[in-house]
C-alpha positions in Angstrom: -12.7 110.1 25.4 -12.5 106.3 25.4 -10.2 104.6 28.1 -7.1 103.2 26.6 -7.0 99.4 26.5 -4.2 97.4 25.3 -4.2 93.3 25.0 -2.8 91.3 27.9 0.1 89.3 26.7 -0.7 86.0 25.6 2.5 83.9 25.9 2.8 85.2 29.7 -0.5 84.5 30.7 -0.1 80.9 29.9 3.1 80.5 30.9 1.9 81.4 34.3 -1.3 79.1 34.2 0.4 76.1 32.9 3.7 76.3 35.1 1.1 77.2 38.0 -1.2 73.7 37.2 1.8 71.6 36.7 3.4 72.9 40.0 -0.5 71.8 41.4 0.1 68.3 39.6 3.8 67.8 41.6 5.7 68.6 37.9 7.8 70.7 38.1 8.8 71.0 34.4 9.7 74.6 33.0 7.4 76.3 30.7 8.5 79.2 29.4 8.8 81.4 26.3 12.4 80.3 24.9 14.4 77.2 24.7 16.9 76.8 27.4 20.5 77.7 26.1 22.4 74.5 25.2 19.0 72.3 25.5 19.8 68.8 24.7 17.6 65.4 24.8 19.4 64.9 28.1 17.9 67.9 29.5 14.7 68.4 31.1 11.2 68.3 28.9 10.8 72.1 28.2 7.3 73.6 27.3 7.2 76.8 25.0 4.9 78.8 24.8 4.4 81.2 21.7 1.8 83.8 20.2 1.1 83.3 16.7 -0.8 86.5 16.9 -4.4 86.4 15.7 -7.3 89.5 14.9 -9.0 91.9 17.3 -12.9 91.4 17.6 -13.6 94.6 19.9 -11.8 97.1 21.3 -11.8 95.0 24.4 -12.2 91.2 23.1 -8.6 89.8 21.2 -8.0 86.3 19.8 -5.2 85.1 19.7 -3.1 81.7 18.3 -0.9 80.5 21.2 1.3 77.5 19.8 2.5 74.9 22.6 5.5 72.9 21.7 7.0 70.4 24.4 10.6 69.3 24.0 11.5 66.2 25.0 14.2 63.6 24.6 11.8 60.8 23.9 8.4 61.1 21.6 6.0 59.7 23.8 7.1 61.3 26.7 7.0 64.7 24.4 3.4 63.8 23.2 2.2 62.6 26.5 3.4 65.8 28.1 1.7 67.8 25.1 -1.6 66.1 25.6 -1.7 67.4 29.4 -1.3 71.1 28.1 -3.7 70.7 26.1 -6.4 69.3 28.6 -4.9 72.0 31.0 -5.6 74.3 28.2 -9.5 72.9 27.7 -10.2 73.4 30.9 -8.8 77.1 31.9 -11.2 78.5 33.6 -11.1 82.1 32.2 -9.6 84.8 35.0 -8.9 88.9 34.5 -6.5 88.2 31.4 -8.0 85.0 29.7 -11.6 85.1 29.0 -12.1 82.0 27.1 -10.2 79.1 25.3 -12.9 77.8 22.9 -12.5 73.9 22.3 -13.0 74.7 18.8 -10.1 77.1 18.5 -7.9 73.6 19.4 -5.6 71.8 16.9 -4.5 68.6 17.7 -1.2 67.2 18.4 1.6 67.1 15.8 5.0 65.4 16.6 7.8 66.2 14.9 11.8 66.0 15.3 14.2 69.1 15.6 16.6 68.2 12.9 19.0 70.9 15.1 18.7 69.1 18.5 17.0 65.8 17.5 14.7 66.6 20.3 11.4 65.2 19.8 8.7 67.6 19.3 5.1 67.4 19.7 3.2 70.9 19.6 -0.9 72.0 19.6 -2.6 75.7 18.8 -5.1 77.1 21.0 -7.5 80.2 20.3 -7.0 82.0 23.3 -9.5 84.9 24.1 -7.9 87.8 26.0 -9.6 91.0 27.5 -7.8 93.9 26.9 -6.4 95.9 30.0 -6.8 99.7 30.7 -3.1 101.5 30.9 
């Protein structure tokens, strides 16, 4: 019988490399999966992370769409803080969990405004390659 494997989970695994390499950088900005209750423009940038799910190419080899939006209070601030994700992104150097991110598999940057909040967004995609785990 084959060993069970199950996919890693995306949004963790790069919530924990990018709050991990900002920490390295002296930023201590949160990333995590979900907007901070009652975030304002007056708070702190936020970076989310979110899977956008994606197919299976082997038992052991998933893809999947990781979306990063930064929230900010000012757009270039939001876009400049985008930008570094996504060259923290390029340049992951695969561990247990994340084998690759392709640089082809990388949008670019759209900014946009949270009609809710009127915090300015700015947000990328990434193809993120995952190796699947036994249980």
């Amino acid at each position: 019988m084959k060993p069970l494997l199950v996919p890693p989970d995306a949004e963790r695994a790069i919530v924990d490399y990018l709050t991990a390499q900002l920490l390295a950088r002296g930023d201590d900005r949160e990333v995590g999966t979900e907007l901070p209750r009652g975030w304002t423009t007056a708070s702190p940038d936020f970076v989310q992370v979110a899977d956008d799910g994606g197919p299976v190419y082997q038992r052991i080899l998933h893809r999947k769409t990781v979306r990063i939006t930064t929230w900010s209070g000012h757009k270039s601030r939001g876009k400049a803080l985008a930008g570094l994700c996504l060259g923290l992104v390029l340049i992951h150097p695969g561990d247990d969990q994340v084998a690759s991110v392709p640089a082809d598999g990388v949008s670019g940057i759209l900014p946009a405004l949270d009609p809710a909040t009127k915090g300015c967004l700015a947000s990328f995609t990434a193809a993120v390659n995952l190796l699947a785990q036994p249980l």
